[in-house]
PQR file with spaces between the fields and no chain letter, atoms N, CA, C, O and H, PARSE charges and radii, in Angstrom:
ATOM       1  N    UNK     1     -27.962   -9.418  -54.065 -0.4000 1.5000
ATOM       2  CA   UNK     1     -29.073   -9.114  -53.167 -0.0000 2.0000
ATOM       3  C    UNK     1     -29.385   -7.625  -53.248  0.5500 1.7000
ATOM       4  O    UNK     1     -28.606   -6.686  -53.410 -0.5500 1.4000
ATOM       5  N    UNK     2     -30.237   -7.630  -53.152 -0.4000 1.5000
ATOM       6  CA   UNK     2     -31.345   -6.059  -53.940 -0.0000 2.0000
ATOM       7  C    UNK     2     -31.440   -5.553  -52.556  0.5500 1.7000
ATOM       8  O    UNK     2     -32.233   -6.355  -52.064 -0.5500 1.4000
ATOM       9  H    UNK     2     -30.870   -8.393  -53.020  0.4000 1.0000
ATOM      10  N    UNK     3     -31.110   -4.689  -51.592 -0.4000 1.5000
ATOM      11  CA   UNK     3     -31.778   -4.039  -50.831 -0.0000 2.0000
ATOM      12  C    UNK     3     -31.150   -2.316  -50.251  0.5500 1.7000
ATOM      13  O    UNK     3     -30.218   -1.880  -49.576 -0.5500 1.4000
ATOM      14  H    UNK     3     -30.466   -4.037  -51.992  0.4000 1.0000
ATOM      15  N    UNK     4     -32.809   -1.563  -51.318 -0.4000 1.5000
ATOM      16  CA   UNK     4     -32.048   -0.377  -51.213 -0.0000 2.0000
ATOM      17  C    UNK     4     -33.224    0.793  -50.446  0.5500 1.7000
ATOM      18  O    UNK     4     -34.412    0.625  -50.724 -0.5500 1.4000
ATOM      19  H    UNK     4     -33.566   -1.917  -51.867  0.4000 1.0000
ATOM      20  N    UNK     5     -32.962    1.577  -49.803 -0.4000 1.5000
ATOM      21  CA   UNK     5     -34.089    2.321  -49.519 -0.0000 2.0000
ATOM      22  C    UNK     5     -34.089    3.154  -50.394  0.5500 1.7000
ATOM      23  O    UNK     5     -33.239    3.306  -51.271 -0.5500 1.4000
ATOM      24  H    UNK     5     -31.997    1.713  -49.577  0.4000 1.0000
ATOM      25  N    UNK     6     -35.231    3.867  -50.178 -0.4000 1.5000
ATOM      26  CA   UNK     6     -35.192    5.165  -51.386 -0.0000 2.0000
ATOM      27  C    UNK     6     -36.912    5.943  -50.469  0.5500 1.7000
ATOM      28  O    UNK     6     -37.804    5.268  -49.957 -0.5500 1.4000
ATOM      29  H    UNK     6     -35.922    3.744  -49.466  0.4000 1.0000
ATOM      30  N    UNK     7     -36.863    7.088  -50.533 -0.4000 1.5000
ATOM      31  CA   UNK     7     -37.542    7.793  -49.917 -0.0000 2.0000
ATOM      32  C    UNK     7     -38.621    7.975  -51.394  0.5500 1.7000
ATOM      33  O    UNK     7     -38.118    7.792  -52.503 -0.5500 1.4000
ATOM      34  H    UNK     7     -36.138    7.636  -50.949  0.4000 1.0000
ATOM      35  N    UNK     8     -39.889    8.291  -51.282 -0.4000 1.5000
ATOM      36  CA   UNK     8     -40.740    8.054  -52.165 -0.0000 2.0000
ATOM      37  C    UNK     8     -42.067    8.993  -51.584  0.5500 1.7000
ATOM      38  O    UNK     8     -42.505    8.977  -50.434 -0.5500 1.4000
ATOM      39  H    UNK     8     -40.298    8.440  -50.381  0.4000 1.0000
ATOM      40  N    UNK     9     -42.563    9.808  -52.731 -0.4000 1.5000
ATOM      41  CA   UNK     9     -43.884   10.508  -52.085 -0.0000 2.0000
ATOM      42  C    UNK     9     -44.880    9.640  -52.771  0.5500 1.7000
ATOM      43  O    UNK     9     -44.705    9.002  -53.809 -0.5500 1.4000
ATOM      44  H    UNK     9     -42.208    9.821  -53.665  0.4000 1.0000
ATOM      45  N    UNK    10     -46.048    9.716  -51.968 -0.4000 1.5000
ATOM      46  CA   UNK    10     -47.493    9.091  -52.347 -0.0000 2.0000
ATOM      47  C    UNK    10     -48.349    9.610  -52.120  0.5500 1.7000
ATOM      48  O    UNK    10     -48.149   10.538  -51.336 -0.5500 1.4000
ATOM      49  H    UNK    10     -46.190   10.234  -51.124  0.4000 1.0000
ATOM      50  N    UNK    11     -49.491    9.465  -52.485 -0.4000 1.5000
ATOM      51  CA   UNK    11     -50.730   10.639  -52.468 -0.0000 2.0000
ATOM      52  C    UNK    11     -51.476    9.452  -51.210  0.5500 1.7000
ATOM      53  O    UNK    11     -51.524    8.251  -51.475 -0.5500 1.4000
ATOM      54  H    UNK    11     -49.654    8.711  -53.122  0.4000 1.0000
ATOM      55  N    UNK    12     -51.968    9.962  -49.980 -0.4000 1.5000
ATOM      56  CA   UNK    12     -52.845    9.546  -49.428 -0.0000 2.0000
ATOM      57  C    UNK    12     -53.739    8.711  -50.013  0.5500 1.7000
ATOM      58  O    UNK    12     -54.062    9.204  -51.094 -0.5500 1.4000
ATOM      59  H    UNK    12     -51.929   10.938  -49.765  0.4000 1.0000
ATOM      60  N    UNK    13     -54.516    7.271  -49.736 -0.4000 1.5000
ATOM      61  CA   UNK    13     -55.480    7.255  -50.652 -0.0000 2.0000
ATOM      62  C    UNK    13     -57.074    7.514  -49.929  0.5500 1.7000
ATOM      63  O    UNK    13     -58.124    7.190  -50.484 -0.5500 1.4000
ATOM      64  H    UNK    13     -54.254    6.871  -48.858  0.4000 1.0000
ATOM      65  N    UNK    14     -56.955    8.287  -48.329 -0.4000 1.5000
ATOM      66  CA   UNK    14     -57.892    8.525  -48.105 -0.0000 2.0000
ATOM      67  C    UNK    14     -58.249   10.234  -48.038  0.5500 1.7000
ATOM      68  O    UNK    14     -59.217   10.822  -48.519 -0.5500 1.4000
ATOM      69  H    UNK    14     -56.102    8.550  -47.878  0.4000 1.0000
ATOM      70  N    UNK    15     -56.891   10.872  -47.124 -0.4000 1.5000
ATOM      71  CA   UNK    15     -57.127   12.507  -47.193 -0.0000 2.0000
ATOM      72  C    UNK    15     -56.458   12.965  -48.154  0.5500 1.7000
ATOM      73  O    UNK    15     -56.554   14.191  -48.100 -0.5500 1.4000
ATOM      74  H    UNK    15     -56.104   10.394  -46.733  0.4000 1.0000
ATOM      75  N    UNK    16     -55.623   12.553  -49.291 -0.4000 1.5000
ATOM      76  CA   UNK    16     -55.385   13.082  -50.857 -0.0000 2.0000
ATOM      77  C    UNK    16     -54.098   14.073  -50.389  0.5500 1.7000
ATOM      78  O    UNK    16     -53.630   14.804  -51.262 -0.5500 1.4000
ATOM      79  H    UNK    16     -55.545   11.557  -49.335  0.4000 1.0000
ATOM      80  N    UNK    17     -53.700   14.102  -49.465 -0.4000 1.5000
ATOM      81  CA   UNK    17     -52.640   14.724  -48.842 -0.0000 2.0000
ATOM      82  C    UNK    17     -50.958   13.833  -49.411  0.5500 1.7000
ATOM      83  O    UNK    17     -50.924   12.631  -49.144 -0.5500 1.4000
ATOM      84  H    UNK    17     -54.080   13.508  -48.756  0.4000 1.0000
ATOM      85  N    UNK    18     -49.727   14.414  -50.118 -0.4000 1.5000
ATOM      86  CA   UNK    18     -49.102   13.955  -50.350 -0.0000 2.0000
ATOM      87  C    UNK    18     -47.452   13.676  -49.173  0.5500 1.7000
ATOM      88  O    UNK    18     -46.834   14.564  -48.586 -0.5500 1.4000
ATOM      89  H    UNK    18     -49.754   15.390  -50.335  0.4000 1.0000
ATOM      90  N    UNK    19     -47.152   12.179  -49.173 -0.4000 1.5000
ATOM      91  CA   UNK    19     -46.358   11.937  -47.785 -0.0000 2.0000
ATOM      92  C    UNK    19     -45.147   11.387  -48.353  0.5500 1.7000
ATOM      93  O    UNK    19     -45.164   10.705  -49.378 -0.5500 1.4000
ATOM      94  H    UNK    19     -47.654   11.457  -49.650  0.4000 1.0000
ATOM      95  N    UNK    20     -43.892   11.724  -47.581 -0.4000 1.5000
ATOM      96  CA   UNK    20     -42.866   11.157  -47.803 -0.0000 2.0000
ATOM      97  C    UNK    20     -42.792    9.780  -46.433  0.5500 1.7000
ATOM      98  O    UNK    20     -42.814    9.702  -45.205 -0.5500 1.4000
ATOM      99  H    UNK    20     -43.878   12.278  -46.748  0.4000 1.0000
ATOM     100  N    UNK    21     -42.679    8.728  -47.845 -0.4000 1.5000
ATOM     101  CA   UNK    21     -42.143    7.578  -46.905 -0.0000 2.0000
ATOM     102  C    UNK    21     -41.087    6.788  -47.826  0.5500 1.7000
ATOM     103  O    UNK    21     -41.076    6.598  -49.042 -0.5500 1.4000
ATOM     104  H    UNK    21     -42.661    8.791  -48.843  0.4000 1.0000
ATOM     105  N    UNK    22     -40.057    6.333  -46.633 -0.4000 1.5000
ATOM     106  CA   UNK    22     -39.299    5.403  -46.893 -0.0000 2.0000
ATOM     107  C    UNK    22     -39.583    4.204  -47.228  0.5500 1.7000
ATOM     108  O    UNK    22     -40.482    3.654  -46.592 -0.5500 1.4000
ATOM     109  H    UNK    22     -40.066    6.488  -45.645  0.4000 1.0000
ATOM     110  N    UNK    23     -38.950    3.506  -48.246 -0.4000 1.5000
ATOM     111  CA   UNK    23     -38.940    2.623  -48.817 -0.0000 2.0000
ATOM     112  C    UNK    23     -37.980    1.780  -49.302  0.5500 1.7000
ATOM     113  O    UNK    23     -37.042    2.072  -50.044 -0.5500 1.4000
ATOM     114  H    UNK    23     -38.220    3.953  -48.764  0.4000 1.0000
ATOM     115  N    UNK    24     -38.393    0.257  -48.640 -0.4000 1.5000
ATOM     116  CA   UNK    24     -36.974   -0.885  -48.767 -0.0000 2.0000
ATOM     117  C    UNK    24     -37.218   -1.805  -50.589  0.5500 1.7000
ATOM     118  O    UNK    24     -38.163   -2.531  -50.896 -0.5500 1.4000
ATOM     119  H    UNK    24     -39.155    0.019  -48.037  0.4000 1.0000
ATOM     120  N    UNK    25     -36.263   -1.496  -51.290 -0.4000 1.5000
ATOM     121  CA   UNK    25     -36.721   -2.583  -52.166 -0.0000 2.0000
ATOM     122  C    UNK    25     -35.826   -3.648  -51.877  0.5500 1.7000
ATOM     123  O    UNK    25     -34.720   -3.653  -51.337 -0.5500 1.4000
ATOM     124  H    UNK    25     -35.495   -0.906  -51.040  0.4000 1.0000
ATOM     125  N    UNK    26     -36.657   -4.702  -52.429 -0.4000 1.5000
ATOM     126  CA   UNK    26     -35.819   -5.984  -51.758 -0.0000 2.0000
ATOM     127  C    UNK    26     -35.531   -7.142  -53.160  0.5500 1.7000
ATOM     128  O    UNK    26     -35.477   -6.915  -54.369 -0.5500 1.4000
ATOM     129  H    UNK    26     -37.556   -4.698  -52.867  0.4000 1.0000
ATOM     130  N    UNK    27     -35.443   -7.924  -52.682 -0.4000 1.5000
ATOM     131  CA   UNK    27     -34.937   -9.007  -54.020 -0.0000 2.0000
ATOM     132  C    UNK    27     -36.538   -9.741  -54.479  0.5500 1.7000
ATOM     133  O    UNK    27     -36.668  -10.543  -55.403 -0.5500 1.4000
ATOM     134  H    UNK    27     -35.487   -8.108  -51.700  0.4000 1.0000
ATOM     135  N    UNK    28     -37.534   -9.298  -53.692 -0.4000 1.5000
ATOM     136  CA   UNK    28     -38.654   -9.920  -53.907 -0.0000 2.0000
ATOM     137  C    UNK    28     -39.715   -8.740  -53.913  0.5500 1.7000
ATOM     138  O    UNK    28     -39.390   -7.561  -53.768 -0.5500 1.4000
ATOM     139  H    UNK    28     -37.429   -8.646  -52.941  0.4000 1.0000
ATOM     140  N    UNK    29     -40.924   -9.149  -54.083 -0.4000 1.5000
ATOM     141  CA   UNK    29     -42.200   -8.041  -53.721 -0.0000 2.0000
ATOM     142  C    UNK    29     -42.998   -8.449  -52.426  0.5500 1.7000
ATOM     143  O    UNK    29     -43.101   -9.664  -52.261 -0.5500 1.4000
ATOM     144  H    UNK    29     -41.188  -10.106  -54.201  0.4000 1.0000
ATOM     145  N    UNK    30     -43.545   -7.681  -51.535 -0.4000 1.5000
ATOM     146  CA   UNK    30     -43.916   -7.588  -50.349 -0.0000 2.0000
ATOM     147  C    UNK    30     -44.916   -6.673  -50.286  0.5500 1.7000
ATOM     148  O    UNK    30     -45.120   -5.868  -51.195 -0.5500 1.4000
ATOM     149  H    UNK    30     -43.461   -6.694  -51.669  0.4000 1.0000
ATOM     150  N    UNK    31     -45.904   -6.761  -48.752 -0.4000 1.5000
ATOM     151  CA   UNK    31     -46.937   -5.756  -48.780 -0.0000 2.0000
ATOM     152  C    UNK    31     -46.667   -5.399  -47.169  0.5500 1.7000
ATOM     153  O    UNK    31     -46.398   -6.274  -46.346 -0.5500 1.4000
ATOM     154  H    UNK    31     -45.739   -7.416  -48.015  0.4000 1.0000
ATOM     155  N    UNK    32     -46.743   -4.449  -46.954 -0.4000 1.5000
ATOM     156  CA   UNK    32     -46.972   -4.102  -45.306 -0.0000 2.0000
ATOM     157  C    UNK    32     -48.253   -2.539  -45.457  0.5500 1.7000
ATOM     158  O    UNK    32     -48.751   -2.080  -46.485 -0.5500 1.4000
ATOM     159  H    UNK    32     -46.961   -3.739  -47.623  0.4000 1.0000
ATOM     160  N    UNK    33     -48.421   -2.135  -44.164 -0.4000 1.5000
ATOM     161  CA   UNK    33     -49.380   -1.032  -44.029 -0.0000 2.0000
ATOM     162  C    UNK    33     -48.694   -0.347  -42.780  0.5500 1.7000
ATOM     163  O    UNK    33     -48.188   -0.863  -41.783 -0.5500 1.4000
ATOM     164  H    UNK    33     -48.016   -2.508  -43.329  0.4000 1.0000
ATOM     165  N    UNK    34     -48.854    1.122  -43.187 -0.4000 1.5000
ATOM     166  CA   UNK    34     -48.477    2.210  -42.562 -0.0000 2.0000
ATOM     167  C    UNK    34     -48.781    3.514  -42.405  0.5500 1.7000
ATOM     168  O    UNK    34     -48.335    4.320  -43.221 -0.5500 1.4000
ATOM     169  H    UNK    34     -49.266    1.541  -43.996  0.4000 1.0000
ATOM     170  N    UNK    35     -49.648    3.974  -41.256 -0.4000 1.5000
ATOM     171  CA   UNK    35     -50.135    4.714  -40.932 -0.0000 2.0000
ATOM     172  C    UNK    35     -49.880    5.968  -41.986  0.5500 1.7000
ATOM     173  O    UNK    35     -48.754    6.097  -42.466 -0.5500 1.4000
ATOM     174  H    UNK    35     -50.011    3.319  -40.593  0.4000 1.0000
ATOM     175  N    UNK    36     -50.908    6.863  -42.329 -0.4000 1.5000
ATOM     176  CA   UNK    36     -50.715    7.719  -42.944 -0.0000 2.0000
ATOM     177  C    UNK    36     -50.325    9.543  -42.182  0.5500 1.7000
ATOM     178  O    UNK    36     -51.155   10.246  -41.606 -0.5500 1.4000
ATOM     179  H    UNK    36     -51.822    6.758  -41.939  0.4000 1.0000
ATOM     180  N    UNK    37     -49.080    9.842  -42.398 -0.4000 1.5000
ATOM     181  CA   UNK    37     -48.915   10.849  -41.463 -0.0000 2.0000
ATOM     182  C    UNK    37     -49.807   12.126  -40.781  0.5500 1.7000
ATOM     183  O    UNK    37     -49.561   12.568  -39.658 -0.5500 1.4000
ATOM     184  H    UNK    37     -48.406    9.270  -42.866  0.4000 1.0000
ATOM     185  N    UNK    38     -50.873   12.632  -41.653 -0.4000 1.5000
ATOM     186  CA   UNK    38     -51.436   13.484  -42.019 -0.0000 2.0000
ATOM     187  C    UNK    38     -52.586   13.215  -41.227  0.5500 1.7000
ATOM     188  O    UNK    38     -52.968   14.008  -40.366 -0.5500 1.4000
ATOM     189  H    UNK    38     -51.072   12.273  -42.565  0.4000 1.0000
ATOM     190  N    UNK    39     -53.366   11.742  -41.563 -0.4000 1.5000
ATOM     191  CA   UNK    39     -54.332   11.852  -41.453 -0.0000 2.0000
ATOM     192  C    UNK    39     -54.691   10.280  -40.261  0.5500 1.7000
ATOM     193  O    UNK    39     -55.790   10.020  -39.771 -0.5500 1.4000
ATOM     194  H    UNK    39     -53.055   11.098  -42.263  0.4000 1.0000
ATOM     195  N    UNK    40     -53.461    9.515  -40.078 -0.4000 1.5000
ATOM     196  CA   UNK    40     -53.869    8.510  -39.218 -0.0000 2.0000
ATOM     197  C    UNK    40     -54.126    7.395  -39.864  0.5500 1.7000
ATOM     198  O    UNK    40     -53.674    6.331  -39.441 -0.5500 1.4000
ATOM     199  H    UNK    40     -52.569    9.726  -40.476  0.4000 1.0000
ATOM     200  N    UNK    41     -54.810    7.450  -40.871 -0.4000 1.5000
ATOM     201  CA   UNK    41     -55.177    6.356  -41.370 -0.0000 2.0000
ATOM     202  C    UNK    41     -54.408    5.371  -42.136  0.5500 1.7000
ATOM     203  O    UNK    41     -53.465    5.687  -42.861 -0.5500 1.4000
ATOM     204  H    UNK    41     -55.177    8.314  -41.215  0.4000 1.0000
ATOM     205  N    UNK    42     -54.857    4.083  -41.953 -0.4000 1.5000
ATOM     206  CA   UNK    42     -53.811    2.996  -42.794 -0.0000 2.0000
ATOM     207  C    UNK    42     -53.652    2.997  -43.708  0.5500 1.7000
ATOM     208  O    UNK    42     -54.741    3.248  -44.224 -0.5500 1.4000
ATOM     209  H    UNK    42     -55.623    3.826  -41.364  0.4000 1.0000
ATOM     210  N    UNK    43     -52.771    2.843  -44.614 -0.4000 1.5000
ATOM     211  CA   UNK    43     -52.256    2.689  -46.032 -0.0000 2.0000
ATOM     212  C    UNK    43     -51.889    1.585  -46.067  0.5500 1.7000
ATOM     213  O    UNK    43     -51.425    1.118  -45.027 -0.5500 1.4000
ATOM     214  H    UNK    43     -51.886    2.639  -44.194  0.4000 1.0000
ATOM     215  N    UNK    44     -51.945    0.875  -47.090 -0.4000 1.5000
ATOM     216  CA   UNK    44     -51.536   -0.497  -47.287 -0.0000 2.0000
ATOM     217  C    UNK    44     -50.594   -0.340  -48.607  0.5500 1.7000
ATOM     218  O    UNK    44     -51.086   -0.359  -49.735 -0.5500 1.4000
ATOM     219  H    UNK    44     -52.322    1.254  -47.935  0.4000 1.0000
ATOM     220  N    UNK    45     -49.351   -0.200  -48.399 -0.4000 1.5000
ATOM     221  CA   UNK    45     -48.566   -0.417  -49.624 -0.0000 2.0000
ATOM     222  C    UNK    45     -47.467   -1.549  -50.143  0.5500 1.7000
ATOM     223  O    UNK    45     -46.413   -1.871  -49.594 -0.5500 1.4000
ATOM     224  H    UNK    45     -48.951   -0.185  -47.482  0.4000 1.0000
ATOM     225  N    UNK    46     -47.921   -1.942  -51.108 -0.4000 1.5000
ATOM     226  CA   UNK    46     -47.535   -2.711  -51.830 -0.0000 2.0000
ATOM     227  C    UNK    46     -46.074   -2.427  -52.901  0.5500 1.7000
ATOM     228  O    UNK    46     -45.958   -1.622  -53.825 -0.5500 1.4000
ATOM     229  H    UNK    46     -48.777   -1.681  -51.553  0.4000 1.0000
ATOM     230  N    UNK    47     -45.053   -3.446  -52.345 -0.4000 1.5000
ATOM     231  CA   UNK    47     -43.812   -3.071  -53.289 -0.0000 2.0000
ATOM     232  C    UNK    47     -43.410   -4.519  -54.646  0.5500 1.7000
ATOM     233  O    UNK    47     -43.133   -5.631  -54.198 -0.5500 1.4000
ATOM     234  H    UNK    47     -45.147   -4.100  -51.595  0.4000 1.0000
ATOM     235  N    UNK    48     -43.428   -4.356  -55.808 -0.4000 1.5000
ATOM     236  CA   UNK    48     -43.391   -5.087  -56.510 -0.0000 2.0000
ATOM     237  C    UNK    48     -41.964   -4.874  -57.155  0.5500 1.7000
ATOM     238  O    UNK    48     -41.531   -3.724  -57.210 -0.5500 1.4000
ATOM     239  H    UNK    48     -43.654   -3.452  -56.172  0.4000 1.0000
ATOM     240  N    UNK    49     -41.258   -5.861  -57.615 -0.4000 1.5000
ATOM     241  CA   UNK    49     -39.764   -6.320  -58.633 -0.0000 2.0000
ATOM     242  C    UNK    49     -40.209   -7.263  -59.406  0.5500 1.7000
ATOM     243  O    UNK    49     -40.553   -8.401  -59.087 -0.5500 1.4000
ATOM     244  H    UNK    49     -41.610   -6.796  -57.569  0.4000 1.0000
ATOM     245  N    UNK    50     -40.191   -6.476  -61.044 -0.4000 1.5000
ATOM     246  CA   UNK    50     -40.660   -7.419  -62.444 -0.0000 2.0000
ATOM     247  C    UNK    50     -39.696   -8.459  -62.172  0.5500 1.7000
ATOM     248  O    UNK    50     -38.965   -8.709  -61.214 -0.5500 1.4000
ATOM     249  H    UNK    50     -39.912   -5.552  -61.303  0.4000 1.0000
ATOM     250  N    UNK    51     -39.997   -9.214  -63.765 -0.4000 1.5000
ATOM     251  CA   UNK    51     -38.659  -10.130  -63.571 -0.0000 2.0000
ATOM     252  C    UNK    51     -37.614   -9.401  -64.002  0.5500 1.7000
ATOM     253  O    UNK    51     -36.507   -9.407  -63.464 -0.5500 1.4000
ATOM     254  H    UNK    51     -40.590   -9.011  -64.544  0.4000 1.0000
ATOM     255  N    UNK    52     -37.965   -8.675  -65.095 -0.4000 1.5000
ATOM     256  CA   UNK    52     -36.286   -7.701  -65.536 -0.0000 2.0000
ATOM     257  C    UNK    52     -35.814   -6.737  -64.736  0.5500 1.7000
ATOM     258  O    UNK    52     -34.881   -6.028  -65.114 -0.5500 1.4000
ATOM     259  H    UNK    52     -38.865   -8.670  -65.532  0.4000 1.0000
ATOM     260  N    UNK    53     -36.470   -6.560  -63.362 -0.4000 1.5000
ATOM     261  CA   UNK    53     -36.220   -5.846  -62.170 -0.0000 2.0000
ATOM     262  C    UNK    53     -36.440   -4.491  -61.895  0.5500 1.7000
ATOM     263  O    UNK    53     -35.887   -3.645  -61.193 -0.5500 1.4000
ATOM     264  H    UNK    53     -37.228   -7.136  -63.055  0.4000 1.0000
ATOM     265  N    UNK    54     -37.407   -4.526  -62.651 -0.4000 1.5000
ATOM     266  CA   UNK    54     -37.902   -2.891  -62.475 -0.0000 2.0000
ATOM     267  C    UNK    54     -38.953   -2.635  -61.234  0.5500 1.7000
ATOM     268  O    UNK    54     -40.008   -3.270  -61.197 -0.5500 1.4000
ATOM     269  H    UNK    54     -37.857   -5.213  -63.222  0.4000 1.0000
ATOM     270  N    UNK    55     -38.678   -1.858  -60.416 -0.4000 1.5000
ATOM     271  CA   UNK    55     -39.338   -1.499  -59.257 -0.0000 2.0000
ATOM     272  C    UNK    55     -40.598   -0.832  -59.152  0.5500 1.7000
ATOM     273  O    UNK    55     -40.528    0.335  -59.538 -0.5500 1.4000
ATOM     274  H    UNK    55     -37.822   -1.343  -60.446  0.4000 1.0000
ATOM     275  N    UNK    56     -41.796   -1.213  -58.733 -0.4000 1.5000
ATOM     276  CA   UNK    56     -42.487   -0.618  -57.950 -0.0000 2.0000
ATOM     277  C    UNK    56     -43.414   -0.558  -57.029  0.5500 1.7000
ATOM     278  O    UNK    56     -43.682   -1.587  -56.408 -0.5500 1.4000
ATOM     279  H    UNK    56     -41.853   -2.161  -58.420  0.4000 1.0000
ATOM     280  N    UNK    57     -44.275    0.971  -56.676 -0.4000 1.5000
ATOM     281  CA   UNK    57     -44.726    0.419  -55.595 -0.0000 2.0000
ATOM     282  C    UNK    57     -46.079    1.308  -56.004  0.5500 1.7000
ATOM     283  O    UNK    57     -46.340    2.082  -56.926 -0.5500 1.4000
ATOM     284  H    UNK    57     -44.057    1.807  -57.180  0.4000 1.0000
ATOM     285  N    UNK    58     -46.716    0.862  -54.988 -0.4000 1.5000
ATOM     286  CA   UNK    58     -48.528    0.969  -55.493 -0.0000 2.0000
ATOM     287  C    UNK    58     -49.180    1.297  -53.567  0.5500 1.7000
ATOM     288  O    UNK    58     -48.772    0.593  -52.643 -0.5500 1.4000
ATOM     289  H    UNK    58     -46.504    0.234  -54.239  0.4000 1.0000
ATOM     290  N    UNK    59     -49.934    2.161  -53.411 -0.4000 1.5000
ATOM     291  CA   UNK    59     -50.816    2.318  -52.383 -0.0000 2.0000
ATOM     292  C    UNK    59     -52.131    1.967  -52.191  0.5500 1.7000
ATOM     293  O    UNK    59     -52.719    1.463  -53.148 -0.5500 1.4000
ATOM     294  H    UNK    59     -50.265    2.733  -54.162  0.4000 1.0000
ATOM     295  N    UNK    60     -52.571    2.087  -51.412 -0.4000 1.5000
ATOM     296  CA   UNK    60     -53.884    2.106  -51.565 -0.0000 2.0000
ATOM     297  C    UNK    60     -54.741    1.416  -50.245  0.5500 1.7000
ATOM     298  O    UNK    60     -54.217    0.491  -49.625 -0.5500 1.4000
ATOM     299  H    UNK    60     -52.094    2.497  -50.635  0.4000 1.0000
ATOM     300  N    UNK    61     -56.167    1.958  -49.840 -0.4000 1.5000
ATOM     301  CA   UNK    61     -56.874    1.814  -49.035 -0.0000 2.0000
ATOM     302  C    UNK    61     -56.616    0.358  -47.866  0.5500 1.7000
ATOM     303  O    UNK    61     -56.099   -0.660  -48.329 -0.5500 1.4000
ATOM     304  H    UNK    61     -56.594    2.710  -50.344  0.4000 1.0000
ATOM     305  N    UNK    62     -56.949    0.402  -46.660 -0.4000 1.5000
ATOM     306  CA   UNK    62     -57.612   -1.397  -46.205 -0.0000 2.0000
ATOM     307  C    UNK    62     -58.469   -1.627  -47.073  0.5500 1.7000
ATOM     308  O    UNK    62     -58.076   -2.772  -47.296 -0.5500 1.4000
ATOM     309  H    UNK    62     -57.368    1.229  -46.284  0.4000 1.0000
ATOM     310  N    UNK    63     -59.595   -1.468  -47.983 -0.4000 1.5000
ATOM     311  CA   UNK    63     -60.694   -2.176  -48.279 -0.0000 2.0000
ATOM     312  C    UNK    63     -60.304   -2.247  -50.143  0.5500 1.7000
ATOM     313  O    UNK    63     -60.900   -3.004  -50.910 -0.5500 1.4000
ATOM     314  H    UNK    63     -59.915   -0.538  -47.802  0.4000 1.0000
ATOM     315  N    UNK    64     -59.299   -1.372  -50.525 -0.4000 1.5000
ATOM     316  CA   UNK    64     -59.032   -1.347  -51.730 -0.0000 2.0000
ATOM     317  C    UNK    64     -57.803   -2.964  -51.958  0.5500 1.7000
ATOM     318  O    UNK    64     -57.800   -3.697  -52.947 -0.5500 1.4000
ATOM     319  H    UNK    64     -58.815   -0.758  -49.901  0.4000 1.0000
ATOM     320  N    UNK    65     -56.992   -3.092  -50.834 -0.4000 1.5000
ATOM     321  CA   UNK    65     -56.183   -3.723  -50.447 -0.0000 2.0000
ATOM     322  C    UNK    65     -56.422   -5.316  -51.144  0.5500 1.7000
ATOM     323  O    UNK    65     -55.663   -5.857  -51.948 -0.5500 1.4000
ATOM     324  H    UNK    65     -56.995   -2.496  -50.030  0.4000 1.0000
ATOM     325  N    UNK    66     -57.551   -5.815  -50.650 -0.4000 1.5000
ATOM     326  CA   UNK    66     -58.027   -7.008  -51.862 -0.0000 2.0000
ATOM     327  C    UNK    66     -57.747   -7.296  -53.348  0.5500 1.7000
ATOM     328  O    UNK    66     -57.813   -8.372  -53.942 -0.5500 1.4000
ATOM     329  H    UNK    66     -58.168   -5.376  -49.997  0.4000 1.0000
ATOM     330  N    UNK    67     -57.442   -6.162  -53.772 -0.4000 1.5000
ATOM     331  CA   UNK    67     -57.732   -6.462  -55.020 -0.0000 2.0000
ATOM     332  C    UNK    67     -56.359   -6.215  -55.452  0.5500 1.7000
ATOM     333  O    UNK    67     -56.333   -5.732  -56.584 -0.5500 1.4000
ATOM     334  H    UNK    67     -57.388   -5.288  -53.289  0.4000 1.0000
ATOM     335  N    UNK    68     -55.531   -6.340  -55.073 -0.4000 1.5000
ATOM     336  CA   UNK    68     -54.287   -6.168  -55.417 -0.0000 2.0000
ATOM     337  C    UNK    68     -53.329   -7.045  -56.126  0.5500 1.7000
ATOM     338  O    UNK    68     -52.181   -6.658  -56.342 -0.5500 1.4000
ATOM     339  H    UNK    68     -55.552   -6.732  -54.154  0.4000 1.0000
């Protein structure tokens, strides 16, 4: 069972401002949204595990969020 945090910076995807957030990887991929420190606004980030288990994670807007 895969579950590790790891602290991770990301670029805002609305005020371009860069944030440290924590991050759970897990045995699967998941999406949650979390306020952006800086600026308030939601982030919607997305955490993905290939099948050969390589980690990652991807940000991005509410309205970008669809297309994911």
């Amino acid at each position: 069972m895969l579950n590790i945090l790891s602290n991770e910076l990301v670029d805002c995807p609305y005020c371009g401002e860069t944030i440290e957030v924590v991050v759970e990887f897990m045995d699967e991929s998941y999406e949650y949204t979390e306020d952006c420190q800086v600026c308030c606004r939601p982030i919607v980030f997305r955490v993905d595990i290939s099948i050969n288990g390589e980690q990652t994670l991807m940000v991005c807007s509410e309205n970008d969020a669809l297309s994911f």
